[in-house]
Backbone bond lengths (Angstrom), bond angles and torsions (degrees), N, CA, C in turn:
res aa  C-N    CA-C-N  psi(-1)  N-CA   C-N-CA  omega(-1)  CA-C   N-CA-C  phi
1 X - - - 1.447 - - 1.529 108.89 -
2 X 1.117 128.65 131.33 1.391 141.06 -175.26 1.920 114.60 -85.91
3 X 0.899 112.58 81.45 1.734 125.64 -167.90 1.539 95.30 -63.14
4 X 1.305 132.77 -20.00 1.639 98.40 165.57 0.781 117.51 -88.58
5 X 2.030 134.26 -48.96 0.820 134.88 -153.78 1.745 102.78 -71.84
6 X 0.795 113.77 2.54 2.021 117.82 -157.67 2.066 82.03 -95.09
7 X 1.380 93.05 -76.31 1.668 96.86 -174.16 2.004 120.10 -42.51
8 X 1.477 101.19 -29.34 1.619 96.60 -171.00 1.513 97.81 -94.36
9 X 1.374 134.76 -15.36 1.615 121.12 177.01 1.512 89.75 -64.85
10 X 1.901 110.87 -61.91 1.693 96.57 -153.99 1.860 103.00 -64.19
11 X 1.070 114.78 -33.93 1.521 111.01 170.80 1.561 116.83 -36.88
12 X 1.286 119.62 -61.73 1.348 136.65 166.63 1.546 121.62 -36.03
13 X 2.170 105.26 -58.15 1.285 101.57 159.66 1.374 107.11 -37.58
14 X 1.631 112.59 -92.23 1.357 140.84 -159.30 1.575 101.49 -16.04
15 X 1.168 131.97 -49.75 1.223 130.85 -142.25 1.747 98.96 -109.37
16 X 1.471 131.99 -44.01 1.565 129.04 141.27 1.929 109.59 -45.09
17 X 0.742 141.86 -48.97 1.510 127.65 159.38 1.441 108.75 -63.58
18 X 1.104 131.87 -40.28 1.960 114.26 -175.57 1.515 109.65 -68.07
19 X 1.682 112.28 -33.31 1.192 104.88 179.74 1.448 123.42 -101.05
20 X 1.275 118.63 26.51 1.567 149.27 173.27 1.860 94.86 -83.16
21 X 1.222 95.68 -52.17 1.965 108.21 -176.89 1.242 123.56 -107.22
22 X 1.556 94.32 25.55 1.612 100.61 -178.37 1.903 126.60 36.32
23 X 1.526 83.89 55.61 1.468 85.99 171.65 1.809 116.89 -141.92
24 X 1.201 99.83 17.61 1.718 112.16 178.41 1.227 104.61 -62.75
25 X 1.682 138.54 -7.74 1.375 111.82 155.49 1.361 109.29 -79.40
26 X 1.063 110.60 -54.53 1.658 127.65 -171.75 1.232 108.01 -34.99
27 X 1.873 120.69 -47.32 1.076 116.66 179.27 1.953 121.02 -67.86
28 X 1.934 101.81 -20.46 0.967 96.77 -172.19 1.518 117.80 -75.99
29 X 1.325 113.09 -26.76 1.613 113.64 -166.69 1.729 80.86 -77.47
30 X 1.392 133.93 -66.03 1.023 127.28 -171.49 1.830 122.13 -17.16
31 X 1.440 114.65 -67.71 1.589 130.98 164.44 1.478 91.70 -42.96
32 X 1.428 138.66 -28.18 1.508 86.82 -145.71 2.102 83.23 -111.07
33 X 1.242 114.77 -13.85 1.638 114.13 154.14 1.763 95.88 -42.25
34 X 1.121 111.13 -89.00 1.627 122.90 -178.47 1.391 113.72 0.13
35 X 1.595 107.19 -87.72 1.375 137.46 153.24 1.714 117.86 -14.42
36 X 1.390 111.58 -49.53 1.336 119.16 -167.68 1.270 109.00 -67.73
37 X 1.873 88.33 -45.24 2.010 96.26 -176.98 1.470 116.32 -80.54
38 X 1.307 109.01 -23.49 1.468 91.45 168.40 1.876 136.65 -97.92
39 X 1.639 101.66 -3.69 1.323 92.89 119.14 1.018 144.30 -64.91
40 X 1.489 146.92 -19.20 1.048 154.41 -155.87 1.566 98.20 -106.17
41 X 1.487 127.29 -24.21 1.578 115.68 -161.21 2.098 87.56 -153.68
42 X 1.526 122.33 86.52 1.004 125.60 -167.49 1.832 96.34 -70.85
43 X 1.326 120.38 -11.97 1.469 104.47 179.93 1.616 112.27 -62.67
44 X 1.413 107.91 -27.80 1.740 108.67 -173.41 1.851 109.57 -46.11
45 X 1.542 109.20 -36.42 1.085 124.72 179.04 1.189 126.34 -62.15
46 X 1.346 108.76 -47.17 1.633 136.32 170.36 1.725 99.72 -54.98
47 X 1.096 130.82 -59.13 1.278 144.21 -175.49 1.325 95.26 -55.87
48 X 1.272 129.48 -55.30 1.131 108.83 -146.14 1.585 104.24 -99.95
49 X 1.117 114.35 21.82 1.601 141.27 161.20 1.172 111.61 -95.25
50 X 1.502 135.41 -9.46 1.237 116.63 -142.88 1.513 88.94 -121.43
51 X 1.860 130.60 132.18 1.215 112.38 -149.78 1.577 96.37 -96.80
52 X 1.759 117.81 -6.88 1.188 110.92 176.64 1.050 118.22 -70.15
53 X 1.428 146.77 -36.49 1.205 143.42 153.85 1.520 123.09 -29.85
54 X 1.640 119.53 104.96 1.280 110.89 170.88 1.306 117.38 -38.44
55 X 1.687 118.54 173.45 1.089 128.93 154.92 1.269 126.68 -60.00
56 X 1.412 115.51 -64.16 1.775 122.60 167.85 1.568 103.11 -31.20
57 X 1.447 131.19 -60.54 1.520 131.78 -157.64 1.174 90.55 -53.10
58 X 1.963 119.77 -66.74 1.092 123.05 -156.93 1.807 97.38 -48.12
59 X 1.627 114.27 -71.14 1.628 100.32 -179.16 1.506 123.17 -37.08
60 X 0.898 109.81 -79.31 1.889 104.22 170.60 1.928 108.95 -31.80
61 X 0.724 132.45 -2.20 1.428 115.48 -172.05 1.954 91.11 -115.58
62 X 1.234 106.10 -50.55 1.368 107.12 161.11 1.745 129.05 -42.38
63 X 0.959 97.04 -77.39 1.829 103.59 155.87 0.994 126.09 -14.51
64 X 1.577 112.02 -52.15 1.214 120.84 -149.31 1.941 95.02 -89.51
65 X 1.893 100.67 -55.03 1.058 119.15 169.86 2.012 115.00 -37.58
66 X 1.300 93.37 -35.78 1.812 86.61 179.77 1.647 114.00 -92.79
67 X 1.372 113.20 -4.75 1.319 123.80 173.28 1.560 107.79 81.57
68 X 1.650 113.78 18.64 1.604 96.45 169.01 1.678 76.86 -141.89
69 X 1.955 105.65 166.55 0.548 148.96 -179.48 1.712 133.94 -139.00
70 X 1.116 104.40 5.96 1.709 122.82 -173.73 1.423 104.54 -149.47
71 X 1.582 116.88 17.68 1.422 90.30 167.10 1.842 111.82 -106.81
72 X 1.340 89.76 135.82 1.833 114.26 -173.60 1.451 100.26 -46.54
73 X 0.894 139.48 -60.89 1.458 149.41 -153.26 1.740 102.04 -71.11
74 X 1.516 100.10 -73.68 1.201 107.69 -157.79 1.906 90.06 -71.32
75 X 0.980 111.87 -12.85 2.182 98.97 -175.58 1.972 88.16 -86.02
76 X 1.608 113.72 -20.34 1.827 86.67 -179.07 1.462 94.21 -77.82
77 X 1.345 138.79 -39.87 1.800 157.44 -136.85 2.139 75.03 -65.10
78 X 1.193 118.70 -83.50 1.605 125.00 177.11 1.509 127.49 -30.58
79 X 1.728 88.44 -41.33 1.939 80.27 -179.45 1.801 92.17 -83.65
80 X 1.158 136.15 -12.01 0.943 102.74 -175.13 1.490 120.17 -105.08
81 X 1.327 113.75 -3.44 1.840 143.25 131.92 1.691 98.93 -29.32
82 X 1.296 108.54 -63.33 1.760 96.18 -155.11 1.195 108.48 -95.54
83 X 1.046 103.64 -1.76 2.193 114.36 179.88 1.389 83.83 -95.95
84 X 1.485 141.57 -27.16 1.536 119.23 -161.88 1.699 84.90 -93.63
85 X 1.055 142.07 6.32 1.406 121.23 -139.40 1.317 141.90 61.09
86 X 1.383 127.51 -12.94 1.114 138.18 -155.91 0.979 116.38 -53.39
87 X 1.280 117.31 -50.39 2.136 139.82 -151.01 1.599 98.65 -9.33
88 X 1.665 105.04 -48.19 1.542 98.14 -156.47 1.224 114.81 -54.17
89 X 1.533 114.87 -21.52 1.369 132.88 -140.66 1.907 107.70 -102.56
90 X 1.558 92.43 -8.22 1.425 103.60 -165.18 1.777 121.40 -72.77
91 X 1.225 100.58 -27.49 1.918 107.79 158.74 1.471 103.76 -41.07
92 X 1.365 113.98 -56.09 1.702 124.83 -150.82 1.153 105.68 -77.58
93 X 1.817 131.26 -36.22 1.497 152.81 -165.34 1.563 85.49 -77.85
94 X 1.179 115.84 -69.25 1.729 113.56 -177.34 1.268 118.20 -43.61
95 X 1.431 105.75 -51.88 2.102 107.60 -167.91 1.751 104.01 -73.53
96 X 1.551 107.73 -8.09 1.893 98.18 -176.57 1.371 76.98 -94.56
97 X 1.165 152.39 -82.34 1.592 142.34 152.19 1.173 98.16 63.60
98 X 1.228 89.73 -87.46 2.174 115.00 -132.86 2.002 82.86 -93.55
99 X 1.047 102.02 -25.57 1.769 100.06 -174.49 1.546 98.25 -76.70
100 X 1.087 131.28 -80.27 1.338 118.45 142.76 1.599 149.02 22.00
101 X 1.626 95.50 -51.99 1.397 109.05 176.26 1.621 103.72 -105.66
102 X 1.090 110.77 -20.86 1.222 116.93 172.50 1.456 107.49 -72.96
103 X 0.777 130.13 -65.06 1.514 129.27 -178.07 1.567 120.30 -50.29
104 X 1.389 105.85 -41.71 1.656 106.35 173.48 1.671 120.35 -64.98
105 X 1.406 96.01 -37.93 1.464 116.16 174.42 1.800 116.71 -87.06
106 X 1.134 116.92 28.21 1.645 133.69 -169.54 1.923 89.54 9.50
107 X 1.482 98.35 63.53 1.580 89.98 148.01 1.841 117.81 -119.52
108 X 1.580 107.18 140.74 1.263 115.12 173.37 1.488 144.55 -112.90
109 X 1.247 132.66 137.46 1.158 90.93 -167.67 1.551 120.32 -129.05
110 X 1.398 149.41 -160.06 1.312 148.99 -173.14 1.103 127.78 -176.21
111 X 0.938 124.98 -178.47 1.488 131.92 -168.08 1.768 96.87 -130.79
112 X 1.362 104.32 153.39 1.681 112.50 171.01 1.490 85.25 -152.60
113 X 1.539 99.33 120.95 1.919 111.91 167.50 1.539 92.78 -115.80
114 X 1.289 89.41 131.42 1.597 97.94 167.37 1.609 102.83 -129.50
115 X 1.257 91.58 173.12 2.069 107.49 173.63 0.966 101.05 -70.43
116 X 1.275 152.53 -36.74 1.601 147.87 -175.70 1.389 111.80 -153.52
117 X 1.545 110.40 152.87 1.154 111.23 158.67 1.448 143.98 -7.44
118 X 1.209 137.80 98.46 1.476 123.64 -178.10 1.561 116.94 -109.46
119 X 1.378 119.73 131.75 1.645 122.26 -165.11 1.949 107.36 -60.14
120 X 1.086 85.32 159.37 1.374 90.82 -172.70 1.490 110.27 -70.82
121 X 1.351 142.44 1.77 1.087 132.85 176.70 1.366 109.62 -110.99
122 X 0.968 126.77 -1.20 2.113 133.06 146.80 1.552 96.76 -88.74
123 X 0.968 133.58 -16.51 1.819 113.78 -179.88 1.275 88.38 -78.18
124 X 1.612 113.64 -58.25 2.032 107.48 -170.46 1.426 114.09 -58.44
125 X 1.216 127.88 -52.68 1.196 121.21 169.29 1.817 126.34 -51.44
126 X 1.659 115.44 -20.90 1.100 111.70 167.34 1.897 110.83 -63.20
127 X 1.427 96.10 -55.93 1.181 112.30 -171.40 1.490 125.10 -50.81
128 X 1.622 105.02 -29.55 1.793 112.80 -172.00 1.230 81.37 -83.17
129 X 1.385 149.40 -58.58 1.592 136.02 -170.48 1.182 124.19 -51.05
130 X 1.539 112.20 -19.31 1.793 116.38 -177.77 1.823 93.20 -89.68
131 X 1.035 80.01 -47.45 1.899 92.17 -173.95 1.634 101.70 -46.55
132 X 1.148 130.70 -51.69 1.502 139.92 -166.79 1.735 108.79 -69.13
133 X 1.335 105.67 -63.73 1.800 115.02 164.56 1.750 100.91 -62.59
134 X 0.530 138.57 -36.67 1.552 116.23 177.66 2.094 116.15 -95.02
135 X 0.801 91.08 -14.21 1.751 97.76 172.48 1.108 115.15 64.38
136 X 1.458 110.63 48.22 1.702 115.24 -177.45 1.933 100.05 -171.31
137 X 1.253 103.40 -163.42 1.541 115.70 -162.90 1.534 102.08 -104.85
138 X 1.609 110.37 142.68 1.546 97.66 -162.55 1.801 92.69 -110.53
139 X 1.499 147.52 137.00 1.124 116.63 162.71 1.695 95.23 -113.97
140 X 1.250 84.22 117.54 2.196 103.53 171.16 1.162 108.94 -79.77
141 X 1.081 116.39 134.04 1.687 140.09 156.05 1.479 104.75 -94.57
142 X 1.579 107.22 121.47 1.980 106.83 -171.02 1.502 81.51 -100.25
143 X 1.385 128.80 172.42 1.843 153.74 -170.52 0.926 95.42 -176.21
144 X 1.471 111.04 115.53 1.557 111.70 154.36 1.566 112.48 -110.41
145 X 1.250 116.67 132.40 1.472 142.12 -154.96 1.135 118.95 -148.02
146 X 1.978 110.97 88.35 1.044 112.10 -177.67 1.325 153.09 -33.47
147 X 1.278 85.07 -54.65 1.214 112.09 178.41 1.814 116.71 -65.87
148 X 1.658 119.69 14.92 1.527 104.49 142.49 0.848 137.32 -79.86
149 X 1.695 109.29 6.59 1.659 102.57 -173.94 1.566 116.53 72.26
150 X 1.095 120.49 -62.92 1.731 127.73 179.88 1.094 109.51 -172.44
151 X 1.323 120.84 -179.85 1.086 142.18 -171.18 1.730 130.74 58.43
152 X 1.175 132.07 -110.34 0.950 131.59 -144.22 1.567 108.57 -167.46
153 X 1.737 140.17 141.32 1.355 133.21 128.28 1.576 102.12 -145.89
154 X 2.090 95.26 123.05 1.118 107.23 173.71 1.689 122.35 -89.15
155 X 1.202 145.69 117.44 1.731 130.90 154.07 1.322 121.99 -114.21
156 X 1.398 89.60 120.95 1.449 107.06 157.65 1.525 128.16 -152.41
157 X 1.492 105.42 160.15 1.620 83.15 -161.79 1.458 114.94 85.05
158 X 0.845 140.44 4.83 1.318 130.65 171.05 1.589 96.58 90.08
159 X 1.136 123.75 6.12 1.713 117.47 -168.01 1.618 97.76 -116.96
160 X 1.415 89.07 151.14 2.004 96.49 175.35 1.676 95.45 -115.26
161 X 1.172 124.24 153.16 1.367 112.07 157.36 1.557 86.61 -161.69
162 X 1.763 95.93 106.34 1.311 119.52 148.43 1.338 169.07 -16.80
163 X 1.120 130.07 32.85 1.577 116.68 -133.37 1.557 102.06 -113.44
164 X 1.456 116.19 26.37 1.368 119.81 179.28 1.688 140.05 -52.53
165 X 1.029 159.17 166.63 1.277 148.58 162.31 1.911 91.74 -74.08
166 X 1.078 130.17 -42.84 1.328 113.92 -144.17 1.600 93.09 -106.13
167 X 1.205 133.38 1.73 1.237 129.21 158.17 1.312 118.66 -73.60
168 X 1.741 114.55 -41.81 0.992 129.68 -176.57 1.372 122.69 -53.62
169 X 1.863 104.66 -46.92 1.374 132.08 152.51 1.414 125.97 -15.43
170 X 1.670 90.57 -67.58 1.547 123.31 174.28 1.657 111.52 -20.01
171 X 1.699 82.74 -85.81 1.484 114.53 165.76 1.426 140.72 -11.34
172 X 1.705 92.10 -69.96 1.281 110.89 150.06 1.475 128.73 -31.73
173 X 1.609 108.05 -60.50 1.356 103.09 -171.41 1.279 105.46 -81.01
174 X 1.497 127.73 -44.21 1.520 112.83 174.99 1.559 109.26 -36.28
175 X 1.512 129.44 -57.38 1.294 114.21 -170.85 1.765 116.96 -61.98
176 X 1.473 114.99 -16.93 1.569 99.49 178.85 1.666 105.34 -92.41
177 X 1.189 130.37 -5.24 1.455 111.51 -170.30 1.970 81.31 -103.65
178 X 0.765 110.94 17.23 1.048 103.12 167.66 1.704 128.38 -100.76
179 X 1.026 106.96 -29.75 1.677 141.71 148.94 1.443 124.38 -52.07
């Protein structure tokens, strides 16, 4: 069985039907509750592998897990997940999903770890400047991680750009034992 190509057709459905009923955002924040918790709780996965578990449980545990329960779209998107067999497959159907919707909708997203906390009006102002040079919507993930000492490391895009105290550090010493 081919695990990408399986997850990005029904992804593809899913997301040409959500936006048939005008609900491809709805569905997107929805997946990414989903997504969050089952990173967050790998048994959802296990379960939904597990063939003793009815179907209904598995739906109700899903539902519950994505925090809705009345939405039209995403309750047909499951029965037709658990009538295809899929369930196992449903992490993978979600994450081409949201990549998916992201891409049509030029949204991107990243991470910013800093040494401490930074107020919310340097995160927005970081963000409208990435948002402006890139010509689309940025969604940041903030980390604060002590241990840089200072400064800054942004990724997104596949790009790192550095600007830490303790990289800098790094640096430093690579160049003297190098000497």
């Amino acid at each position: 069985m081919n695990t990408g190509l399986i997850p990005m057709r029904y992804a593809t459905a899913l997301f040409d039907y959500a936006k048939s009923n005008g609900e491809e955002k709805t569905l997107y924040g929805i997946a990414g509750v989903l997504l969050a918790n089952m990173r967050k709780h790998d048994r959802i996965q296990t379960m939904l592998e597990n063939p003793a578990i009815s179907l209904d449980q598995k739906s109700d545990i899903i539902k519950k897990a994505a925090g809705t329960e009345s939405n039209i779209v995403f309750n047909r998107f499951l029965e037709l997940i658990f009538t295809n067999q899929r369930e196992a497959l449903l992490y993978r159907i979600l994450t081409r999903y949201m990549s998916l919707y992201r891409t049509r909708n030029n949204i991107f997203s990243g991470k910013l770890i800093t040494a401490a906390e930074i107020d919310s009006k340097t995160a927005n102002d970081l963000t409208r400047i990435i948002e402006k040079r890139n010509q689309g919507v940025l969604e940041m993930e903030q980390i604060v991680q002590p241990d840089l000492i200072g400064g800054f490391v942004l990724e997104m895009n596949n790009i790192r750009l550095d600007a830490s105290v303790k990289s800098r550090l790094q640096q430093i010493k690579n160049e003297l034992s190098t000497k």
